[in-house]
N, C-alpha and C positions, 0 to 999 in steps of 0.2 A: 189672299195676301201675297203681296210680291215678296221677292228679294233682291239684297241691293249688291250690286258688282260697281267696282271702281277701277274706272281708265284714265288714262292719260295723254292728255291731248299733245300735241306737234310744241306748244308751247312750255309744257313739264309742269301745267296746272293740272291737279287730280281733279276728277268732277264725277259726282255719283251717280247714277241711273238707275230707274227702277226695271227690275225684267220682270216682264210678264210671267206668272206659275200658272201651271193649266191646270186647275182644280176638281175637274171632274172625270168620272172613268166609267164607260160605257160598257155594258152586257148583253152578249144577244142571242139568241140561240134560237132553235124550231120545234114545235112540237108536232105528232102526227105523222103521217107518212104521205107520198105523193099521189097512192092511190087514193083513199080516203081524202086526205086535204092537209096541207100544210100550214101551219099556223107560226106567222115569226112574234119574235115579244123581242122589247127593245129596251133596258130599265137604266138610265143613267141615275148617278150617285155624290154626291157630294166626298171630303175626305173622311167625315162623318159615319159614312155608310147610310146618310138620310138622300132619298128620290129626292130625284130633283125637274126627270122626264120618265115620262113613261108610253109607248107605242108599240100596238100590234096590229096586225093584218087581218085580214076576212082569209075565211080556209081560201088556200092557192089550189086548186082541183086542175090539173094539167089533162086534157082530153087524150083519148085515145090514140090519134096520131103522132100526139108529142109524145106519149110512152113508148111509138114504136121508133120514131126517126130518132129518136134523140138516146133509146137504149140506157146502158148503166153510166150513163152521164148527167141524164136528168136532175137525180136529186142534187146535184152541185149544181146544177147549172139553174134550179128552183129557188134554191137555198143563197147559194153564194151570188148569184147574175141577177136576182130579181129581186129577193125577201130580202137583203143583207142592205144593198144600198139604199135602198126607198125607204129602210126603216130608219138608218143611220143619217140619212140624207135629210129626214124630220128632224135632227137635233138641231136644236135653235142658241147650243153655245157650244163653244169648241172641248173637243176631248184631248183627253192626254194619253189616251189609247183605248182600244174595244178589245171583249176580251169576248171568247164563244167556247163553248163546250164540244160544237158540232163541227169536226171534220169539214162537212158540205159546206158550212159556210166561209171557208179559207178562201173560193176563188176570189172573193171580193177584196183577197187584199190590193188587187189591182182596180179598183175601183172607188176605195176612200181616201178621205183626207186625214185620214189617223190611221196611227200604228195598230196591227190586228194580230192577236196571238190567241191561243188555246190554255184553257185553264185543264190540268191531269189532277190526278186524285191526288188528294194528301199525300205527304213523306210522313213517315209515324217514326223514322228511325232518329233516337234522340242524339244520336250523334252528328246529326247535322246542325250547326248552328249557323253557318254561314248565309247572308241575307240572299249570293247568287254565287254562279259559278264562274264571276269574270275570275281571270287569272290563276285559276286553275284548270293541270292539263287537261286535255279529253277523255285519255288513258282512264285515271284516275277519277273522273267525275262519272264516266259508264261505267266502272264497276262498281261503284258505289249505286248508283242507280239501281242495277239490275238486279243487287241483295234488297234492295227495298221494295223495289217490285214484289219479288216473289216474296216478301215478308210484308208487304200491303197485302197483293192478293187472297194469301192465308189466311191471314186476319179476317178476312172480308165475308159479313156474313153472307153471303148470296153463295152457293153451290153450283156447279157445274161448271162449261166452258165460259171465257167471256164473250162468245158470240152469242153465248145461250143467254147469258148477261143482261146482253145487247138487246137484245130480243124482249126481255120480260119487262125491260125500263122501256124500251118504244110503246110495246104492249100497253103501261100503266103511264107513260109520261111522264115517268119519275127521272129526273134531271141524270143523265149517264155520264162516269167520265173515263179516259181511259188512263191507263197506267203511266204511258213513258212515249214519249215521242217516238220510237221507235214500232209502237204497237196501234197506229193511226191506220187507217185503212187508205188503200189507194183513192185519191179522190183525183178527175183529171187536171189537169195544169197547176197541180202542188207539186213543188219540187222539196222534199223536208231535205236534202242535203243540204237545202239551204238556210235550215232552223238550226236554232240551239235551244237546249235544255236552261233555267234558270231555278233556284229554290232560296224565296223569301220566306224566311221562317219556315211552317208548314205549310206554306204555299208552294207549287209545283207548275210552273207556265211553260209553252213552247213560243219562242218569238223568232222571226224571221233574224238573220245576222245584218239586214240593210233592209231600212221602208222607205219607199219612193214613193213621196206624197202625188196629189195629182197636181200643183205648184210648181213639183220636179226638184222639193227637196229632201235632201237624203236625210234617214234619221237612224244612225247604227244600233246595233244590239244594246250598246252599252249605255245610251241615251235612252233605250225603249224601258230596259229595266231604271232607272234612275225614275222616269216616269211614271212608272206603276208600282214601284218599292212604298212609297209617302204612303198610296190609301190601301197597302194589305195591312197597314201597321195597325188598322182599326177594323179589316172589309176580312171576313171569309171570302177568298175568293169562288168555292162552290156553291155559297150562300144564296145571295142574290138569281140566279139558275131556277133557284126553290121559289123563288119570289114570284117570277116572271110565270111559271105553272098555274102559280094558286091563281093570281092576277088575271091571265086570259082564261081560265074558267070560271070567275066571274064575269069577267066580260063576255063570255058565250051566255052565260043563265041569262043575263038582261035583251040581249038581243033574239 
């Protein structure tokens, strides 16, 4: 469904136009590791929260020389250069932005045509009501943050460190997320200074402050959040993560 904006022409006649709504919202993420094989899943969604595409890869197994030349940049450059676009690049309608769990897959934001952000773990702190953090300072939105953090973490049943965390869900393929923008792991040619924090309801995203499509048009924070705010209204967004799990381990039993 569109909506309708009214302009007015050189003559002072109002005339109505329909603008196009981008209705669907894209999830991607990897399962596995590089040495074993990497598996990407790609699950678009209607506002609904109902599939609308669904696409994954054959395990990615990088040979022995690509682990040595290419060193602790591999899995980004597996994830984000290789698995991210060819899976993105099969969608056959336009998105209103992709959203990934995995760090690795961030380099690709230089390589689609839609806005690419990071989904973090739930805010449980019910004092947040607000849908994002435009117009509120930084000051004040990191400390808020930070108590939630550490009062998500506690909550959380899993024990130990979160690399230990980290480890048990790559381990089991059980969808991972991480706390806070701040707590992402280096990945190469990520710059997060140049992310911001947003919180949709219980929802917790990190989105770039400016996306430059490959068109070469700019689409700001504030437009990115306006585009992905419509389907949390109905979407967990850790949900879907779970989806794309279940979904290519079926797809491995058949083949």
């Amino acid at each position: 469904m569109g909506e309708v904006t009214k302009q007015k022409n050189d003559g002072g006649i109002v005339r109505t136009e329909e603008k196009k709504k981008i209705a669907h919202l894209g999830f991607l993420t990897a399962l596995g590791n590089s040495h074993n094989g990497v598996i990407g899943g790609f699950l678009v969604l209607n506002m609904s929260g109902r599939p609308v595409e669904f696409h994954c890869t054959s395990p990615v197994r990088p040979n022995r020389a690509q682990e040595i030349l290419y060193g602790e940049t591999l899995d980004s450059f597996v994830c984000g250069e290789q698995i991210a676009p060819a899976l993105v690049g099969r969608a056959k309608i336009e998105l209103a932005a992709v959203l990934t769990n995995d760090p690795n897959m961030l380099p690709a934001i230089q390589l689609l045509n839609a806005p690419l952000g990071i989904v973090l773990r739930h805010v449980n702190n019910s004092d947040i009501k607000t849908e994002s953090d435009v117009g509120r300072s930084p000051s004040e939105f990191d400390k808020n943050l930070n108590a939630m953090a550490e009062s998500s973490f506690s909550d959380s049943p899993s024990s130990g460190s979160t690399d230990q965390h980290l480890l048990d869900c790559k381990k089991n393929d059980d969808p991972f997320f991480y706390d806070t923008l701040s707590a992402l792991p280096f990945v190469p040619g990520v710059d997060y200074s140049c992310w911001r924090e947003t919180i949709c309801g219980r929802n917790r995203l990190a989105l770039p402050t400016c996306f430059v499509t490959e068109s070469h048009e700019k689409v700001s924070f504030e437009e990115c959040v306006s585009r992905i705010t419509p389907f949390l209204k109905s979407i967990d967004s850790m949900e879907p993560f779970e989806r794309i799990r279940l979904a290519v381990e079926e797809a491995q039993k058949s083949n």
